[in-house]
N, CA, C and O of each residue as an XYZ file, in Angstrom:
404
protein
N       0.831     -1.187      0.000
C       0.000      0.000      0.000
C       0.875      1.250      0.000
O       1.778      1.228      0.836
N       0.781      2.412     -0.826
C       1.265      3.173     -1.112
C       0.494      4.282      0.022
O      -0.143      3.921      1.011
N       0.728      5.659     -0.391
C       0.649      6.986      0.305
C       0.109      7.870      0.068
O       0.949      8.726     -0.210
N      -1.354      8.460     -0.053
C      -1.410      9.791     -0.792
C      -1.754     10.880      0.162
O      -2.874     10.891      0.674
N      -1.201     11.455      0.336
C      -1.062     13.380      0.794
C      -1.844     14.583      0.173
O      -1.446     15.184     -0.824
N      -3.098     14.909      0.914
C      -3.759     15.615     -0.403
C      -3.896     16.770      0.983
O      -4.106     16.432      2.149
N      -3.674     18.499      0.367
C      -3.564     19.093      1.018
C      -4.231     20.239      0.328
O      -4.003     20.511     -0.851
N      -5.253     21.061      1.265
C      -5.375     22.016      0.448
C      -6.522     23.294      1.129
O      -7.492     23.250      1.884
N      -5.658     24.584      0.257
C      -5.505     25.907      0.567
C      -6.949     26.388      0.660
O      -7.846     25.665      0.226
N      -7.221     27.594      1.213
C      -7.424     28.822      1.027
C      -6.921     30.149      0.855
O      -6.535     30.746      1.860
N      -6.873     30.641     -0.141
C      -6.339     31.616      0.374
C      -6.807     33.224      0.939
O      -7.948     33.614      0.692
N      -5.813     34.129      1.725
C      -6.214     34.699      1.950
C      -6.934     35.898      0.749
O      -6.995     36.013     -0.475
N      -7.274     36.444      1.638
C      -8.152     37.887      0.693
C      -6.508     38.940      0.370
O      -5.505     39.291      0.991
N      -6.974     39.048     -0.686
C      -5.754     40.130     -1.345
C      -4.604     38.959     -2.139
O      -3.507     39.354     -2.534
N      -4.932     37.880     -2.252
C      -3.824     36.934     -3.233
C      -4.234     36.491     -4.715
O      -5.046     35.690     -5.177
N      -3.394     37.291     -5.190
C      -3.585     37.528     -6.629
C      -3.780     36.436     -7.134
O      -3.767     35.474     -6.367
N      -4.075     36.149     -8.871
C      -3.789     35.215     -9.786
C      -2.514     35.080     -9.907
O      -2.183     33.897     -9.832
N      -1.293     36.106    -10.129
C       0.190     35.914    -10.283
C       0.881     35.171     -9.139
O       1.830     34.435     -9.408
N       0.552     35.288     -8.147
C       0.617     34.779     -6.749
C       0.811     32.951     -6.509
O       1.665     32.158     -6.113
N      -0.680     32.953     -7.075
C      -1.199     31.418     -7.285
C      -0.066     30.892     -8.561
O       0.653     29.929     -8.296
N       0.032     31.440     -9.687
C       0.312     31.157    -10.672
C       2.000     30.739    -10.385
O       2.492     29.664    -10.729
N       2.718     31.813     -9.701
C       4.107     31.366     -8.828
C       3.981     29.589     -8.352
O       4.485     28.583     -8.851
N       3.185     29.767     -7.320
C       2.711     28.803     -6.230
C       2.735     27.473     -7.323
O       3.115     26.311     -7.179
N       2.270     28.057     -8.237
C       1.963     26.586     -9.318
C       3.631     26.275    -10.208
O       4.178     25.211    -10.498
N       3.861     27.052    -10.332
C       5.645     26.819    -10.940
C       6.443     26.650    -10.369
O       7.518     26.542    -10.959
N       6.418     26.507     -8.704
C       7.246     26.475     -7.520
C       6.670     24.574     -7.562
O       7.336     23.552     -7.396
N       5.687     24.700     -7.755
C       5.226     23.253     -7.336
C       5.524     22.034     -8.357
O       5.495     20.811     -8.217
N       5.821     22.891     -9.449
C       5.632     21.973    -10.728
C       6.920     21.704    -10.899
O       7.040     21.096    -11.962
N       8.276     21.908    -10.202
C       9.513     21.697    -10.143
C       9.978     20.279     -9.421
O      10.797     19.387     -9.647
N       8.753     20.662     -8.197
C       9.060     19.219     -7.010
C       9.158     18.099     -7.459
O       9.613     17.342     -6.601
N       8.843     17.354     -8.894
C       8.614     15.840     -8.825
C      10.128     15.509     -9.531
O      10.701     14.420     -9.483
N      10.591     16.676    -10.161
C      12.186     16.481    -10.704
C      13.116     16.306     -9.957
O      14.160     15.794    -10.363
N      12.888     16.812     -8.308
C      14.125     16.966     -7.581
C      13.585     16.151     -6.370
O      14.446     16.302     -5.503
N      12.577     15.349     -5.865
C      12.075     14.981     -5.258
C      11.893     13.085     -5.505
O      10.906     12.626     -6.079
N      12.923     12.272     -5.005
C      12.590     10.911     -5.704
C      11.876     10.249     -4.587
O      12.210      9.074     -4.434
N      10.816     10.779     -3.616
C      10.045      9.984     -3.267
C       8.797     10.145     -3.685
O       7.882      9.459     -3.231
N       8.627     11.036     -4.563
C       6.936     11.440     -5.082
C       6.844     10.806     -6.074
O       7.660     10.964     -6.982
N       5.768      9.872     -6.167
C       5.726      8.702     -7.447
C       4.663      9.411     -8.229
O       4.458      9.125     -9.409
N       4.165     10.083     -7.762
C       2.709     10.884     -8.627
C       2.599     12.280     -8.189
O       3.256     12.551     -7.184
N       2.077     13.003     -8.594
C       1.943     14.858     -7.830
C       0.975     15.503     -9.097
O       1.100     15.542    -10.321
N      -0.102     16.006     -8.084
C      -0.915     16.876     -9.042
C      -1.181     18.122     -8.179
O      -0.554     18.388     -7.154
N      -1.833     18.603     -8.522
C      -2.412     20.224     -8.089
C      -3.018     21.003     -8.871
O      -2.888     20.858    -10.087
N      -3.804     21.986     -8.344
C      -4.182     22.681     -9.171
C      -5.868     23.627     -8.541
O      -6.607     23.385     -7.587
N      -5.903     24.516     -9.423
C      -6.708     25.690     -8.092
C      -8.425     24.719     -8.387
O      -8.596     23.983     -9.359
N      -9.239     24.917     -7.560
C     -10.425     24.566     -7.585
C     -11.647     25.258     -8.875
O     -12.047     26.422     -8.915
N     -11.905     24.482     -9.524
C     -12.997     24.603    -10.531
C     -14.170     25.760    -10.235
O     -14.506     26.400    -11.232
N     -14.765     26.066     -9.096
C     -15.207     26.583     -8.390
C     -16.882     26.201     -9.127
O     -17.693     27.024     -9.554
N     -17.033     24.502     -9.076
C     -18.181     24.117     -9.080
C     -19.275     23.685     -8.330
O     -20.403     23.271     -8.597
N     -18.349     23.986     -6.881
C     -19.000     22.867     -5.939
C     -19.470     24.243     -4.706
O     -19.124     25.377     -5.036
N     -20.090     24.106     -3.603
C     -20.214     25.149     -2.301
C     -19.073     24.428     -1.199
O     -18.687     23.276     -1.003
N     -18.793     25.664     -0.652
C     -17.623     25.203      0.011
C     -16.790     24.167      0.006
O     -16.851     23.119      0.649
N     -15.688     24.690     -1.086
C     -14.420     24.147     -1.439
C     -13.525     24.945     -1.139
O     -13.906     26.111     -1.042
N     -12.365     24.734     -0.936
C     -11.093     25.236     -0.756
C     -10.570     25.658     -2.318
O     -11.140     25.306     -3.351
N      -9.445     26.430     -2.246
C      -9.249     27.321     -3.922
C      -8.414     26.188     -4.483
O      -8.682     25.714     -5.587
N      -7.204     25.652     -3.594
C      -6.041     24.971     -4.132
C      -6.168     23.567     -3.593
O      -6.999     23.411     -2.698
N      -5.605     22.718     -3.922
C      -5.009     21.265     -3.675
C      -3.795     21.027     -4.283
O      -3.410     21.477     -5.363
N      -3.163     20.225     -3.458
C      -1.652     19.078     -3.992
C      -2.196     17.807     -3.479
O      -2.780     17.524     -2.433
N      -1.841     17.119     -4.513
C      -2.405     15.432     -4.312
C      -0.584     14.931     -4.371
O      -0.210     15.398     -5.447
N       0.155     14.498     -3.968
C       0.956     13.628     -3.646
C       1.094     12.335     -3.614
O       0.689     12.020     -2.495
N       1.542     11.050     -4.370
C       1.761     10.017     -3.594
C       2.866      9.127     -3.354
O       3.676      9.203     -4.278
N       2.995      8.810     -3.005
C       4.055      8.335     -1.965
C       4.357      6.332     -1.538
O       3.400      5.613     -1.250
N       5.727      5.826     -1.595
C       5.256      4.563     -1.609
C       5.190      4.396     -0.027
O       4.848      3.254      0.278
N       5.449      5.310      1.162
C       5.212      4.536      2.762
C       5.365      5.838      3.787
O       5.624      6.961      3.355
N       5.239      5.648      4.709
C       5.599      6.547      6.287
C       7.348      7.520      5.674
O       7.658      8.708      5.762
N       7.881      6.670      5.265
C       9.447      7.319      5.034
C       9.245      8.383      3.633
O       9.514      9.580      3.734
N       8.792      7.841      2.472
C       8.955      8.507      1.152
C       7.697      9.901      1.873
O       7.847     11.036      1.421
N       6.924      9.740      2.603
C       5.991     11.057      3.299
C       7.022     11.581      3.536
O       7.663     12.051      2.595
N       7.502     11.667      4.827
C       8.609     12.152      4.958
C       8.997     13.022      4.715
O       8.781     14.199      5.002
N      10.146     12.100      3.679
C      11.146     12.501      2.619
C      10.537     13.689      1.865
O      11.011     14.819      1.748
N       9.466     13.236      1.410
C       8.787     14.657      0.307
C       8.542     15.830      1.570
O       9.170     16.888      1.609
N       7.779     15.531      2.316
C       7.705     16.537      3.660
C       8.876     17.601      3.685
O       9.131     18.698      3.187
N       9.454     16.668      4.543
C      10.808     17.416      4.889
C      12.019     18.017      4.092
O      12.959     18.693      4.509
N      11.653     17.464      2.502
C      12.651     17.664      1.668
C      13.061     19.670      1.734
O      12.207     20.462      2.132
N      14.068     19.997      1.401
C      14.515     21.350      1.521
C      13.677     22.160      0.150
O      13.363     23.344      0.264
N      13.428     21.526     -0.881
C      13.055     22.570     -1.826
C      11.329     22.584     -1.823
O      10.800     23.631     -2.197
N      10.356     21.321     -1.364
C       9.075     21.168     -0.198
C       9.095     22.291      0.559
O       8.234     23.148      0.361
N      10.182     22.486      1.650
C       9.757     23.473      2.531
C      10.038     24.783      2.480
O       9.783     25.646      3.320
N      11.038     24.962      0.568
C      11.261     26.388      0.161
C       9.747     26.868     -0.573
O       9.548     28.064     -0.785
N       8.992     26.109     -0.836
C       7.723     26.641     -1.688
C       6.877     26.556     -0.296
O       6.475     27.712     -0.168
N       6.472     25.930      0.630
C       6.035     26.180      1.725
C       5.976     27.587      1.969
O       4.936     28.245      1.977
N       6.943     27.955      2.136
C       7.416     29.504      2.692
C       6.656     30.219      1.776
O       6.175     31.221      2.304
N       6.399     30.103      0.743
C       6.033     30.704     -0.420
C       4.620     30.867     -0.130
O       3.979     31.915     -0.058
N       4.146     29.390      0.061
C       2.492     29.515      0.279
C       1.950     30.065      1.758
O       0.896     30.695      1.849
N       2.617     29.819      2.666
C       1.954     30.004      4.076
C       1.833     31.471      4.375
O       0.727     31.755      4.835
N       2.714     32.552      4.234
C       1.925     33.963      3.873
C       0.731     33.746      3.364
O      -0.217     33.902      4.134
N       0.414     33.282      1.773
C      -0.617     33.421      1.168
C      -2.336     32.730      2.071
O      -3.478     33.169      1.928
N      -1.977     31.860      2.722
C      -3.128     30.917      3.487
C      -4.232     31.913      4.407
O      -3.915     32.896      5.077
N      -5.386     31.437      4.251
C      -6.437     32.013      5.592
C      -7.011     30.568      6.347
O      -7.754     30.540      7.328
N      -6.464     29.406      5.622
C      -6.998     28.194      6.337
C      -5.991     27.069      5.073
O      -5.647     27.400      3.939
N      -5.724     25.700      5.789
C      -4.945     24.575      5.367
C      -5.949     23.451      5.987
O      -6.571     23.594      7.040
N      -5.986     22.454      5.252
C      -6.631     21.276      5.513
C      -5.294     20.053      5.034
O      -4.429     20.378      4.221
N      -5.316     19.158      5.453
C      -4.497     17.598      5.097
C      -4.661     16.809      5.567
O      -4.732     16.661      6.786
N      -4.844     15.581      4.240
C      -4.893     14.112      5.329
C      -3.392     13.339      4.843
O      -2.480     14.038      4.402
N      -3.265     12.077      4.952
C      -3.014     10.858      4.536
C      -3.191      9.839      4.777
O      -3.290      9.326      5.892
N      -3.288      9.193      3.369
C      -4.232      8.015      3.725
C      -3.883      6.638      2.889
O      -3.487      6.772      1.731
N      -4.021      5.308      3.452
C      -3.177      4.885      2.217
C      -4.116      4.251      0.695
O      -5.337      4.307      0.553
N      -3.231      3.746     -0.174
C      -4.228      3.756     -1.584
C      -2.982      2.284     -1.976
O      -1.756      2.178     -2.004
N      -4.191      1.335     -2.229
C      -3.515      0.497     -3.390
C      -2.681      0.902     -4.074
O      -2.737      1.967     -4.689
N      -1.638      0.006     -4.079
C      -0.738     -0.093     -5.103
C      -0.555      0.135     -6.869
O       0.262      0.647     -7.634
N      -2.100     -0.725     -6.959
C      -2.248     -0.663     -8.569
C      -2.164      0.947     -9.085
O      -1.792      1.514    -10.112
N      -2.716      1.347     -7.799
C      -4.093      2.977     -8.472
C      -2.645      3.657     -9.261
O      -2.724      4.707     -9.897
């Protein structure tokens, strides 16, 4: 059983589209320099549904360690920095997912 990490934003009032759009090119770097992320998506909310959050990162991961690893990795917690100014609320689980998926 593998790992998935799904996390996701609000942001605050006053955070631009250019902002987000950073947030998304900061993120879209991680799966190159990052060899425990076997999958990684993201991307801002459709805004089809009532109360949703704007952003998500879906992550997955093969165990407790490759979490971790992506967690704690140094260029993870340089885009962190990036987003947590921007936040008015964060949600996350993990949870685990078949292998096949």
């Amino acid at each position: 059983m593998g790992i998935r990490h799904v996390a996701l934003f609000r942001w605050a009032d006053g955070v631009t589209s250019d902002q987000v759009a950073e947030v998304g090119r900061e993120l879209a770097r991680l799966p190159a320099v990052i060899p425990q992320l076997q999958a990684y998506t993201f991307g801002t909310d459709l805004g089809i549904g009532a109360d949703t959050y704007d952003f998500a990162v879906v992550a997955d991961v093969a165990d407790e360690d490759g979490f971790r690893g992506y967690r704690d990795h140094p260029k993870h917690q340089a885009v962190l920095q990036i987003i947590k100014p921007m936040l008015a609320d964060r949600a996350a689980v993990q949870f685990s997912v078949p292998d096949s998926e």
